[in-house]
Wavefront OBJ file of the C-alpha trace (Angstrom):
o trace
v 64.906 -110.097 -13.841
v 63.403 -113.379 -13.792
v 60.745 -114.325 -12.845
v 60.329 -118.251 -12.710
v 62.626 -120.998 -14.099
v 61.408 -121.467 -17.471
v 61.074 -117.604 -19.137
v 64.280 -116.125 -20.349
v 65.885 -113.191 -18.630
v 63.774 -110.059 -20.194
v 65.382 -108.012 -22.987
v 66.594 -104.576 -22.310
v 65.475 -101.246 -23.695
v 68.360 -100.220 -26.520
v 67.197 -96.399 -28.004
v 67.895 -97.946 -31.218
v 64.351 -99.504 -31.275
v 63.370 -95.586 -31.409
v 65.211 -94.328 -34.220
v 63.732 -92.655 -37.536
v 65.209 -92.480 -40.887
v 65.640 -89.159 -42.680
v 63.184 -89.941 -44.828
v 60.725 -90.412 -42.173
v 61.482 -87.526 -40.238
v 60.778 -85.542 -43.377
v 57.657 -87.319 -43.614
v 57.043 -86.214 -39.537
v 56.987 -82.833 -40.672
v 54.751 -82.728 -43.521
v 52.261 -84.619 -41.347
v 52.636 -81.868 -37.774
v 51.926 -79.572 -40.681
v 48.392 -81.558 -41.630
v 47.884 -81.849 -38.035
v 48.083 -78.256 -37.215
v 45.625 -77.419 -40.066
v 42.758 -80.154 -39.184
v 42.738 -78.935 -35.913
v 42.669 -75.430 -36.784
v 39.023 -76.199 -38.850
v 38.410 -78.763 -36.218
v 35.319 -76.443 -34.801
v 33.795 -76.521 -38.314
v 34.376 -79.914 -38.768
v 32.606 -80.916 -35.433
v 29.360 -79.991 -33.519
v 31.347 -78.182 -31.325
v 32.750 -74.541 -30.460
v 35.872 -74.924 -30.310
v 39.275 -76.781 -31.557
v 39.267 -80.349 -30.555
v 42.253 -83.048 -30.809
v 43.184 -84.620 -34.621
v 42.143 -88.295 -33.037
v 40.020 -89.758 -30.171
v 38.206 -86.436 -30.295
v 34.893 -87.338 -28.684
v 35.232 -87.332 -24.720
v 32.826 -89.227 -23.041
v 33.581 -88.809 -19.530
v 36.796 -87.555 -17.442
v 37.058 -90.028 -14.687
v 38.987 -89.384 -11.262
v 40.156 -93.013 -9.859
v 43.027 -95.205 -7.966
v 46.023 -97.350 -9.534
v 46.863 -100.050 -6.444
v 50.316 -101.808 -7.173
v 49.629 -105.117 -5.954
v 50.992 -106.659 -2.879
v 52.283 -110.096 -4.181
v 54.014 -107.856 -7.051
v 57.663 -109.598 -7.842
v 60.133 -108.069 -5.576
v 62.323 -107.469 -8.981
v 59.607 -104.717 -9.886
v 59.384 -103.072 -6.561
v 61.841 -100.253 -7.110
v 59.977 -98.870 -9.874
v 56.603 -98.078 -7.400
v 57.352 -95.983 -4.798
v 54.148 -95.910 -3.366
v 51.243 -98.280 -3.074
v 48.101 -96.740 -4.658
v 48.904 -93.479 -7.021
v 45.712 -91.010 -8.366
v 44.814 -91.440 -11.751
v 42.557 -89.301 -14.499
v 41.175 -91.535 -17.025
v 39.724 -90.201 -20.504
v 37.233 -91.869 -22.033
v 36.950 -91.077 -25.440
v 36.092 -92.431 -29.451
v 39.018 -92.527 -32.301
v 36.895 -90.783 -34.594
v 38.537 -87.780 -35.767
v 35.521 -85.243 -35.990
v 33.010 -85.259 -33.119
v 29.060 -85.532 -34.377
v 26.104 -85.984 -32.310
v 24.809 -89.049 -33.566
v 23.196 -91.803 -31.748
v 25.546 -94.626 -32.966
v 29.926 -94.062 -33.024
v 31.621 -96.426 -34.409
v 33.335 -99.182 -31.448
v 36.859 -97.557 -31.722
v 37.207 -96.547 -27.600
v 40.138 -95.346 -26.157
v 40.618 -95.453 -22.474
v 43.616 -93.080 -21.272
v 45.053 -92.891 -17.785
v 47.485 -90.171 -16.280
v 49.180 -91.409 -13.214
v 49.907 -89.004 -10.917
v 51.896 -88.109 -7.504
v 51.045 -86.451 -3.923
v 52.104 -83.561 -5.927
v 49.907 -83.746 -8.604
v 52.195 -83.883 -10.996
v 52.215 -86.471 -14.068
v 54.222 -89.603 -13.676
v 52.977 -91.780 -16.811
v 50.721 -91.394 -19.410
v 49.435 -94.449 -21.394
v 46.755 -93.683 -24.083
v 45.075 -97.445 -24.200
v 42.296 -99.123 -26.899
v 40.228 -101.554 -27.177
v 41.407 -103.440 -30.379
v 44.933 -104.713 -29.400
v 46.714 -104.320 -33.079
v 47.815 -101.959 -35.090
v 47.560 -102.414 -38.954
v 50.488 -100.454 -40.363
v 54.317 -101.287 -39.553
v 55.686 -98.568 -41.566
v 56.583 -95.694 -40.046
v 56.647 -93.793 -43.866
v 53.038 -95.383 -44.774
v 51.725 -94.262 -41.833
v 52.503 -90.769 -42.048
v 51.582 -90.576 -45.575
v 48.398 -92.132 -44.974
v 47.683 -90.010 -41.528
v 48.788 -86.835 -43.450
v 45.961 -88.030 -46.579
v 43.054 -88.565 -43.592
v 44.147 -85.036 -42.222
v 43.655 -83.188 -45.564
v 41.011 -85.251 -47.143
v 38.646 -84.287 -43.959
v 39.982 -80.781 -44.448
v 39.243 -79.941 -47.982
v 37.044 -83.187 -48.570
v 37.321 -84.510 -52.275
v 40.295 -82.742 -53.701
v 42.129 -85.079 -51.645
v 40.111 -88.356 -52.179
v 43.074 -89.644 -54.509
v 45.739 -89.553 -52.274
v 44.073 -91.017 -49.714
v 42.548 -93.949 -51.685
v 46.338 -94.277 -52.942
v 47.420 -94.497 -49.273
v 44.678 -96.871 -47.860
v 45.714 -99.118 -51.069
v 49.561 -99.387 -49.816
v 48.545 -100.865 -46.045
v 46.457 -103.444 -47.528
v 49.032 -106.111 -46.974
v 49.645 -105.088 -43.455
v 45.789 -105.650 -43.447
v 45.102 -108.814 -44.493
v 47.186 -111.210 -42.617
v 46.314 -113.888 -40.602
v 46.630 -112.361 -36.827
v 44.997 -109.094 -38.074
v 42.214 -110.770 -39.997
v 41.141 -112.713 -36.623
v 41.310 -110.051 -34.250
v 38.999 -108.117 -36.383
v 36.382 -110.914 -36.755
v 36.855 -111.674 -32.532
v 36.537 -107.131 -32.393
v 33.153 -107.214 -34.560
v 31.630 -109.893 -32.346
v 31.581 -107.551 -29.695
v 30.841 -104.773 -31.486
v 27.742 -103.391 -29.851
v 29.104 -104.518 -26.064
v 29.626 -101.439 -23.459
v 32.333 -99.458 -23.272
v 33.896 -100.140 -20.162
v 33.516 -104.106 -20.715
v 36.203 -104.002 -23.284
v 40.035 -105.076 -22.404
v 42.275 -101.881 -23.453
v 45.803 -102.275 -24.527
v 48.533 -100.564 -25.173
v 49.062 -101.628 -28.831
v 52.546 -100.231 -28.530
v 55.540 -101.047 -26.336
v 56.801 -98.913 -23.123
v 59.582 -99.423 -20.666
v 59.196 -100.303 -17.177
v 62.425 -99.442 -15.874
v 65.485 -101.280 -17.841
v 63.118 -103.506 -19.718
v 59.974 -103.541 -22.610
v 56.312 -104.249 -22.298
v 53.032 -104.235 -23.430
v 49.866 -103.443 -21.256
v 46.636 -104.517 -20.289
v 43.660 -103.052 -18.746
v 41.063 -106.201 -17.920
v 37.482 -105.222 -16.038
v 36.944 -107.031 -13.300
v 33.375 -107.787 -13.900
v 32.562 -106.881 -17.543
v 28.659 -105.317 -17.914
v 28.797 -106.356 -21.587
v 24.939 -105.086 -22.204
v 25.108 -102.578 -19.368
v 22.998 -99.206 -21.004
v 21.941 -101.427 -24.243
v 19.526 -98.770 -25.715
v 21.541 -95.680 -24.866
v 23.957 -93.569 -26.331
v 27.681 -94.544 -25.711
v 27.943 -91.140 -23.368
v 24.773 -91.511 -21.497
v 25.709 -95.676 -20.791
v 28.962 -94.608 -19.441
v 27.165 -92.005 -17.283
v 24.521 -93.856 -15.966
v 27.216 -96.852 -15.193
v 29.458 -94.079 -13.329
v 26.571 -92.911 -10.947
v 25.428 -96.311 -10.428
v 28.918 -98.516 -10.023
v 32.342 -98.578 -9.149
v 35.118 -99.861 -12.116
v 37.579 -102.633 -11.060
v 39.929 -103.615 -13.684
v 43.169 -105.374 -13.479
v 46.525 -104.048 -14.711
v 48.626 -106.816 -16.553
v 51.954 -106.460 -18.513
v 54.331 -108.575 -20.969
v 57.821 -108.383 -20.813
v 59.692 -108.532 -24.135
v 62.112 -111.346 -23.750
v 62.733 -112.577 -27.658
v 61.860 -109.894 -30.519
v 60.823 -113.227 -32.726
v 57.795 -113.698 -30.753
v 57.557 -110.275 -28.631
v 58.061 -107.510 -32.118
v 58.905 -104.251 -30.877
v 58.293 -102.335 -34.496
v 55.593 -105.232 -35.930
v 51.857 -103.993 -34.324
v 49.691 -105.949 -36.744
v 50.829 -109.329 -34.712
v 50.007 -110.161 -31.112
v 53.074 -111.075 -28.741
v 52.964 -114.878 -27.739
v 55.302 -117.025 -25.633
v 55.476 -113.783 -22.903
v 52.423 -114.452 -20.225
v 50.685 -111.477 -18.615
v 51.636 -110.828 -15.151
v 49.066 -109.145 -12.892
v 50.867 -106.040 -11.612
v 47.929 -103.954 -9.980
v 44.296 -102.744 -10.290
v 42.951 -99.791 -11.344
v 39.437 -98.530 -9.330
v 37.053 -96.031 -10.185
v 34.290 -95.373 -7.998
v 30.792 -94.379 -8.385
v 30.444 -90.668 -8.663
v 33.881 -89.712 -9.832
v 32.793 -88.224 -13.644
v 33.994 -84.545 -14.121
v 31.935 -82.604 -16.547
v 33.776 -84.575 -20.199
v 31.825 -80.984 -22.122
v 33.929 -78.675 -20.123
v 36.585 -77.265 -22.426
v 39.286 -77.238 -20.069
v 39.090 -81.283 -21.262
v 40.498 -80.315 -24.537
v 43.837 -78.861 -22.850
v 44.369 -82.199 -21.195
v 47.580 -83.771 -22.373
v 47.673 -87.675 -22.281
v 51.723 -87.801 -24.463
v 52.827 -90.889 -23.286
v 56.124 -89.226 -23.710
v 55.557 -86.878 -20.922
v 56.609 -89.465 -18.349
v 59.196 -90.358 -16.000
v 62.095 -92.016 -18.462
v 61.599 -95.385 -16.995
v 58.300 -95.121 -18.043
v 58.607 -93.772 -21.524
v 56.981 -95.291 -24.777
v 59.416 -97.234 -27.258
v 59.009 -97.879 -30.778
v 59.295 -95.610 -34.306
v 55.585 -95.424 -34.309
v 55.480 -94.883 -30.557
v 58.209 -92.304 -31.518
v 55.351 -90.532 -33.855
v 53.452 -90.278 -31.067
v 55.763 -87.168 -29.053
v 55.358 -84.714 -31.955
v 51.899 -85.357 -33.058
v 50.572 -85.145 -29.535
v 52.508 -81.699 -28.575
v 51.442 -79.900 -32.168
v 47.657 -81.149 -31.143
v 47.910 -79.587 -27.857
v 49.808 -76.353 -28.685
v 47.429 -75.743 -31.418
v 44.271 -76.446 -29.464
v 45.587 -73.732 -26.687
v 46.280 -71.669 -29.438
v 42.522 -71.599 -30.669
v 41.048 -71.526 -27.287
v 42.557 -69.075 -25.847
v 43.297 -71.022 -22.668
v 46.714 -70.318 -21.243
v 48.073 -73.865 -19.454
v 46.722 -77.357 -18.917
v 48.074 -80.028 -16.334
l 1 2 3 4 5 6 7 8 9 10 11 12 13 14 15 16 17 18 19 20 21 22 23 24 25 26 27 28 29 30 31 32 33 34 35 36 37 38 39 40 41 42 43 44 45 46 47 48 49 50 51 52 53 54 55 56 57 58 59 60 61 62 63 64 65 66 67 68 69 70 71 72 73 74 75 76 77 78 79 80 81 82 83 84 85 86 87 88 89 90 91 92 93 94 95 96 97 98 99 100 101 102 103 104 105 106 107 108 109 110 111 112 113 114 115 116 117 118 119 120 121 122 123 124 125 126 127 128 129 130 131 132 133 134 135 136 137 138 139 140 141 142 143 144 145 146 147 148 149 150 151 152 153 154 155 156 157 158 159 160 161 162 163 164 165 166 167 168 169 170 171 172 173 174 175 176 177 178 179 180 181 182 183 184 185 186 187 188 189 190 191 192 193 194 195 196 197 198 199 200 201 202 203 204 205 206 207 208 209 210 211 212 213 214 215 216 217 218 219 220 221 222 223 224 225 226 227 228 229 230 231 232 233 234 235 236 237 238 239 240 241 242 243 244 245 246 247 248 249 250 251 252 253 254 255 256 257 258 259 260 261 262 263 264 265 266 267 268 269 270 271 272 273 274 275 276 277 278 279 280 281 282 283 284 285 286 287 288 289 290 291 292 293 294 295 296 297 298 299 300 301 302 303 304 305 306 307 308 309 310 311 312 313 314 315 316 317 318 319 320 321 322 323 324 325 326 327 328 329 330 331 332 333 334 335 336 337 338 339
């Protein structure tokens, strides 16, 4: 696929890019294990009634909406988009683990979207944030420091060691260059709306035979847009009152030296973003995000079509963590199935 004369034909996915050690799996384990538990005193941990997911647990709206593939898309691409506008369900939600009714979250947003078909069934899933790096590269420190966040909320200060001993190993991942600016560019926007933020994938997918990264751009940011409200009641008042136009634009992985597959703490350069479609939400399209039919909604980037499907060990993460979330919350609730 190439797509003018000067970028290099795009690399191709290889499941090698996907593969955990023994070690790590180990480390998988021990961490569903943490997972199942914080959700299991998730109620008691929140102002809520019930079990709620182990990250991004505050929903602040459910959002029905439109993906249109673009028209002038490359005819390389075509193949891949059988149709030319697909339903979506976008989740609006905050990283914080435990959901409290307080008048200020912290900026951490997360904007998911499920893509669906005539059918209604899923064909992608791609759980999206607004700060475009990740700081840890290791798949082991990761999972030991997810696994010390998990218990530490659980049973509070007879787990404070572990997880200051964790948060001390990613400092280096931290502190670099790349990292360090993003962070100063994030907090300069810290108090902006919600939906005036870029989202990104953070991680890498395929799109058919090849590897990218995504990213969600509003059309016509509102940065002060609901200044003296609550995060929820902003993004409600914006839904009743306007439509959301964003644009869709992807990176193709063409040289792992400048386009890392397994290094999130660094942006990819040299690889331009190409404008594949738009994503539209119009005014009055907000289901009810208290309902708790919201917490059996499953946005595993792993349950899509294979050409589709996330790449990447931490990506990899991502499949188990997401299912022992879900089949624990269903557990709880007593709800029986979820779309």
């Amino acid at each position: 696929m190439t797509f003018n004369n000067y970028m290099p034909e795009p690399l191709k996915y290889n499941k090698s890019y996907d593969q955990l050690s023994y070690e790590e799996k180990q480390l998988l384990e021990e961490n569903k294990k943490s997972i199942a538990d914080f959700v299991e005193h998730s109620s008691t941990l929140s102002d809520v009634n019930h079990a709620t997911r182990n990250a991004h647990a505050k929903t602040y709206a459910i959002l029905k909406g439109k993906l249109s593939i673009d028209s002038e898309i490359h005819r390389d691409l075509l193949y891949l988009f059988d149709k030319e506008e697909y339903n979506i369900v976008v989740r609006l939600s905050n990283a914080h683990l435990k959901i409290k009714n307080t008048k200020k979250d912290i900026p951490a947003y997360g904007f998911a979207i499920k893509i669906k078909d005539d059918a209604d069934r899923t064909i992608a899933n791609y759980p999206l944030v607004n700060f475009p790096l990740f700081p840890i590269n290791s798949v082991s420190a990761f999972l030991k420091l997810f696994t010390a966040i998990n218990r530490f909320f659980i049973k509070k200060w007879g787990n404070i060691y572990p997880l200051v001993s964790q948060f001390y190993q990613i400092l280096p991942s931290v502190f670099t260059a790349s990292f360090l600016k993003k962070t100063i560019e994030f907090a300069m926007k810290r108090n902006d709306f919600m939906l005036s933020f870029d989202y990104h994938s953070v991680g890498v997918y395929r799109l058919g035979e090849h590897m990218i990264k995504i990213k969600l751009s509003p059309k016509n940011p509102q940065k002060k847009f609901g200044k003296n409200l609550t995060t929820r009641k902003a993004i409600a008042s914006f839904c009743l009152e306007e439509d959301y136009e964003a644009d869709v634009l992807i990176q193709f992985c063409y040289d792992l030296k400048d386009q890392p597959i397994n290094i999130l703490n660094r942006e990819w350069k040299n690889s331009p973003f190409i404008k594949i479609g738009e994503v539209k939400i119009e005014k009055n399209s907000m289901d009810n995000p208290n309902a708790c039919d919201n917490e059996l909604l499953s946005f595993n980037p792993f349950e899509s079509a294979e050409i589709f499907q996330p790449v990447g060990k931490i990506q990899k993460l991502r499949d188990e963590a997401y299912k022992v979330s879900l089949q624990t919350r269903k557990k709880i609730n007593k709800l029986l199935k979820y779309k």
